[in-house]
C-alpha positions in Angstrom: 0.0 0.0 0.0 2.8 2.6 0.7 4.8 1.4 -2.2 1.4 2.7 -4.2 1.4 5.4 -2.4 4.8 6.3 -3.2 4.3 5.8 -7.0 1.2 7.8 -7.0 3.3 10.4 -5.6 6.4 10.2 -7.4 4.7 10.0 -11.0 1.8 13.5 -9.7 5.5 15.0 -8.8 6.8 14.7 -12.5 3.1 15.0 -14.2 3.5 18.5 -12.0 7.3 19.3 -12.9 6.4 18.4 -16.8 3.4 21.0 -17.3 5.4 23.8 -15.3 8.2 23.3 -17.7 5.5 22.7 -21.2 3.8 25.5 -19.8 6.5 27.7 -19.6 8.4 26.4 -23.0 5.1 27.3 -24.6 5.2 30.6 -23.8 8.3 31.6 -24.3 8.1 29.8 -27.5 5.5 32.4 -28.3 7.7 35.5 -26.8 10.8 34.1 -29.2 8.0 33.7 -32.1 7.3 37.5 -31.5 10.7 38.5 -31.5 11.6 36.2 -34.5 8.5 38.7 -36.1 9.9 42.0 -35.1 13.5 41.2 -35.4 12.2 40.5 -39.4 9.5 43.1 -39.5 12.0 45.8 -41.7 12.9 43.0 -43.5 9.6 41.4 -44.5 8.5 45.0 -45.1 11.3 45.7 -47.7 10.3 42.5 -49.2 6.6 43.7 -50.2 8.3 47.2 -51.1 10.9 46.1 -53.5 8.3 44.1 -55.1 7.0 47.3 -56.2 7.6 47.9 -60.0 8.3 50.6 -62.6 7.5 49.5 -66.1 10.0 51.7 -68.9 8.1 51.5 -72.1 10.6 52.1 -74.9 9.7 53.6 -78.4 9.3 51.1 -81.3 12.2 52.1 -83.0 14.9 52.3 -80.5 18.0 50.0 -80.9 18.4 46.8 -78.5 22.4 48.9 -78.0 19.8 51.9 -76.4 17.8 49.9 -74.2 21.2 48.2 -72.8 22.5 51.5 -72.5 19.9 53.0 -70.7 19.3 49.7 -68.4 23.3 50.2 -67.8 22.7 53.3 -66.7 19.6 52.3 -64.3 22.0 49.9 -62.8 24.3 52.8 -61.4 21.4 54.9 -59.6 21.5 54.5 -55.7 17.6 53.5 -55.9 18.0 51.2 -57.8 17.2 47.1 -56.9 17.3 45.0 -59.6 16.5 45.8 -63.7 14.9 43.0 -66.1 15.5 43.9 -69.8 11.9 42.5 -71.6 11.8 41.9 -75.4 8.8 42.5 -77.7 8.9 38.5 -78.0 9.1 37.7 -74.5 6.5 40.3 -73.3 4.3 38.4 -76.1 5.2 35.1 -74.9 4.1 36.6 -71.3 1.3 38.2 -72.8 -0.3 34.9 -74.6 0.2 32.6 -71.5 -1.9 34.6 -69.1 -4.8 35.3 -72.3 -4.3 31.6 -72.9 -4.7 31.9 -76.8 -2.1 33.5 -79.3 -2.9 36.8 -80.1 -0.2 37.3 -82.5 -1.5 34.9 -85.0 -4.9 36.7 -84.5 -3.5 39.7 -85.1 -0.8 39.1 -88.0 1.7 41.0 -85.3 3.3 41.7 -82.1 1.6 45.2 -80.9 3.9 45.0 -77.8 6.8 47.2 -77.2 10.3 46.5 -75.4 10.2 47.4 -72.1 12.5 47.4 -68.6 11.2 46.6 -65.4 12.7 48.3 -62.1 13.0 47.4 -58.7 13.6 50.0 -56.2 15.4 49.9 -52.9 12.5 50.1 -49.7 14.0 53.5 -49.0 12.5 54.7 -52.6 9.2 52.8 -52.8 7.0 56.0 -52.1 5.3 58.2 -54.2 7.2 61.4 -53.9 10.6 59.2 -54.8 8.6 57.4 -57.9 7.6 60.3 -59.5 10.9 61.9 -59.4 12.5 59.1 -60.6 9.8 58.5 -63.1 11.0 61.5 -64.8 14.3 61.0 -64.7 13.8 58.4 -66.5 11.5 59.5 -69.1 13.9 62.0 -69.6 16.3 59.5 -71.6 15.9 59.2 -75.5 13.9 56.5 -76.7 11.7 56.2 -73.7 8.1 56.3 -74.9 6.7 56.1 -71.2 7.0 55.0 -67.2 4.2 54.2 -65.9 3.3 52.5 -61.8 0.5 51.7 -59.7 0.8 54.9 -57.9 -2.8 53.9 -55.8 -0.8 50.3 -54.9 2.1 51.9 -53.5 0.1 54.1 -51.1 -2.3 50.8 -50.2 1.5 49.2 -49.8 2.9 52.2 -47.5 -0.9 52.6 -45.1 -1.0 49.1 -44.7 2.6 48.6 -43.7 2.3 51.7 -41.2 -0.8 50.1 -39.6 1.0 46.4 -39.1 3.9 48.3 -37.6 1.0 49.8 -34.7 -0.7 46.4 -34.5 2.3 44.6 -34.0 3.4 47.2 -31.3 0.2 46.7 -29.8 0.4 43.0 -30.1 3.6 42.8 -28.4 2.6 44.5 -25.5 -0.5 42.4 -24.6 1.3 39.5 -25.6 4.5 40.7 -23.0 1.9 40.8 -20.5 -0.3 37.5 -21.0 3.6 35.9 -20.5 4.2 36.8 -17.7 0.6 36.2 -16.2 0.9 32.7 -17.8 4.6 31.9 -15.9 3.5 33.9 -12.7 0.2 31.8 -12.6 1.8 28.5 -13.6 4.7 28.8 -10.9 2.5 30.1 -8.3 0.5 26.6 -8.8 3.5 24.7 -8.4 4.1 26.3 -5.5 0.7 26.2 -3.7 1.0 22.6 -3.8 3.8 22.7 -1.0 2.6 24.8 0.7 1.7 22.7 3.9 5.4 21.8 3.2 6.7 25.6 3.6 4.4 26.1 6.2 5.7 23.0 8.5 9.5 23.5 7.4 9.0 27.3 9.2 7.2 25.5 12.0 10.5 23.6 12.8 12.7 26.8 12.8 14.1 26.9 9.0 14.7 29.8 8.2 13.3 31.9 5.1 16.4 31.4 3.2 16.9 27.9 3.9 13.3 27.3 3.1 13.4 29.4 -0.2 17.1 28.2 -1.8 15.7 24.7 -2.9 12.8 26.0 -4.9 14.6 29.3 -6.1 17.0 26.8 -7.1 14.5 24.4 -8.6 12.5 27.6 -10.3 16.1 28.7 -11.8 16.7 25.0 -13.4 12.7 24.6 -15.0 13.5 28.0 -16.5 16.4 26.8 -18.2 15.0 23.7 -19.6 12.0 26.1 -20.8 14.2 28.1 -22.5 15.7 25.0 -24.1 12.5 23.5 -25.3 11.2 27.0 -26.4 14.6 27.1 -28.7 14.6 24.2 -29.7 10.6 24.9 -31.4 12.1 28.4 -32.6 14.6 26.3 -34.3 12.1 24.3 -36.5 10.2 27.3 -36.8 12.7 29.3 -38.3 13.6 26.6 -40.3 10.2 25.5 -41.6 9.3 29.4 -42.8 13.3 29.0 -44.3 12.0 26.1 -46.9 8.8 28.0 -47.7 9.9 31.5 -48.1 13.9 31.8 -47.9 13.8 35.5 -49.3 12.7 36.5 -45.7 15.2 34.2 -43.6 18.6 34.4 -43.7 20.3 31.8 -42.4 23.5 33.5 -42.1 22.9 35.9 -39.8 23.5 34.1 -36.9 24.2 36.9 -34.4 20.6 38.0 -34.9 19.2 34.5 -33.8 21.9 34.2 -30.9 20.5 37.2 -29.5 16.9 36.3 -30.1 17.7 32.8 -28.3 19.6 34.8 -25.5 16.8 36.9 -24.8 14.3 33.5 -24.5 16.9 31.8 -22.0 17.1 35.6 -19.9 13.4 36.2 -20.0 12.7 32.5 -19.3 15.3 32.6 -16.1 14.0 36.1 -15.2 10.4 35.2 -14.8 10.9 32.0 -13.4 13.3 33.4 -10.6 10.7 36.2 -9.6 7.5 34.5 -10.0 9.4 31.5 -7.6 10.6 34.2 -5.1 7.4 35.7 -4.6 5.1 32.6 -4.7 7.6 31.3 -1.4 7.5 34.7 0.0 3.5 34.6 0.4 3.2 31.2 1.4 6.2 31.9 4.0 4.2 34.6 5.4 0.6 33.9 5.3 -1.2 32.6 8.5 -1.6 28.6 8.9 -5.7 29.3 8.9 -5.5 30.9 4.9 -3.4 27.8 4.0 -6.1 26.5 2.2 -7.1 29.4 -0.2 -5.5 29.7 -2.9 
């Protein structure tokens, strides 16, 4: 019967220890999820902006030499991202797969002109900067027009101002449910020995003696936390790596040793005060409130 006893014991002891620490790895998980997010925000944002094109419509006459010439020249402005030189053929080619049918052969011939798509840098991708460098380039010989979404890149610019104050927002309330979370789940573990606390005082240990073992334990439940949170950040980071690897870069690995630093601080941190203070009420509440929680 005590052998029972004892197993009943010893396996609600590690069923308890196991949920503190999933508990805990799950939300830090979530914190290093939220940092992985901001610490990529500029970058994601850049990604949608540099999307952005500026279509150079050349004149039906103008030499192939030009239109090198001119793209050449792109190439050397500080906004620019990246040129593509299109030909009347490939623009047709283009053209006919997204119709479906071949409009050439309909038409007896190619209507299409030669054109160069530009990329800007994120820094450019605004309205004021397009339209300046809209007519700069329609400026060079042989340029029939430049023409961009001007309505898209405003959509483009609101919409990344407003992410930037939800995801401010976001990180906030999500800062905050954290550290309710690993206060609340600590503070459970700890209400369970409570009687414990209470007799070890009644004995004569002393605060300090009574508070170093589960300071301690706290300290080492953090730790593996902050391992298990990692370890998901890991596959996470990975995972969005193989889908879209334009917005992960692998080789940045200071950024991602400070993201996992600041999981193991804020998982030792929180873990460390919640402990301290969930001892320090059941240390000094009176034996009769012992079984409120």
């Amino acid at each position: 019967m005590a052998k029972k006893e004892e197993k009943f014991n010893k396996r609600r002891l590690t069923t308890s220890v196991l949920t503190t620490v999933l508990s805990i790895a799950l939300v830090l998980f979530m914190l290093g999820l939220l940092g992985l997010i901001v610490l990529n925000a500029k970058k994601l944002s850049d990604y949608v902006k540099e999307n952005i094109t500026l279509s150079v419509i050349m004149e039906e006459d103008v030499s192939e030499a030009d239109i090198i010439i001119l793209r050449k020249s792109i190439d050397t402005e500080p906004y620019r991202k990246s040129t593509k030189y299109i030909t009347k053929e490939e623009a047709a080619q283009e053209l006919k797969k997204d119709l479906g049918e071949d409009f050439v052969e309909f038409l007896g011939y190619n209507p299409l002109l030669p054109s160069i798509e530009v990329n800007v840098n994120a820094e450019y991708a605004n309205n004021d900067s397009l339209k300046v460098i809209q007519q700069e380039i329609s400026n060079h010989a042989g340029v029939k027009e430049v023409y961009y979404e001007e309505s898209l890149v405003e959509q483009v610019n609101k919409n990344m101002q407003k992410i930037s104050i939800i995801l401010l927002g976001f990180s906030i309330i999500l800062i905050l449910i954290a550290i309710a979370l690993i206060n609340n789940t600590i503070r459970l573990s700890v209400f369970s020995k409570r009687f414990l606390i209470k007799s070890m005082q009644l004995v004569g240990a002393t605060q300090r003696f009574i508070r170093r073992p589960f300071l301690i334990k706290g300290i080492l439940h953090g730790i593996i936390s902050s391992l298990l949170a990692i370890a998901m950040l890991i596959g996470t980071i990975y995972l969005i790596y193989q889908s879209f690897p334009e917005l992960i870069n692998l080789s940045e690995v200071d950024l991602y040793l400070i993201l996992f630093a600041g999981v193991i601080l804020i998982g030792l941190f929180f873990s460390w005060i919640s402990t301290y203070f969930a001892v320090r009420k059941y240390l000094k509440i009176k034996t009769n409130n012992l079984y409120y929680y």
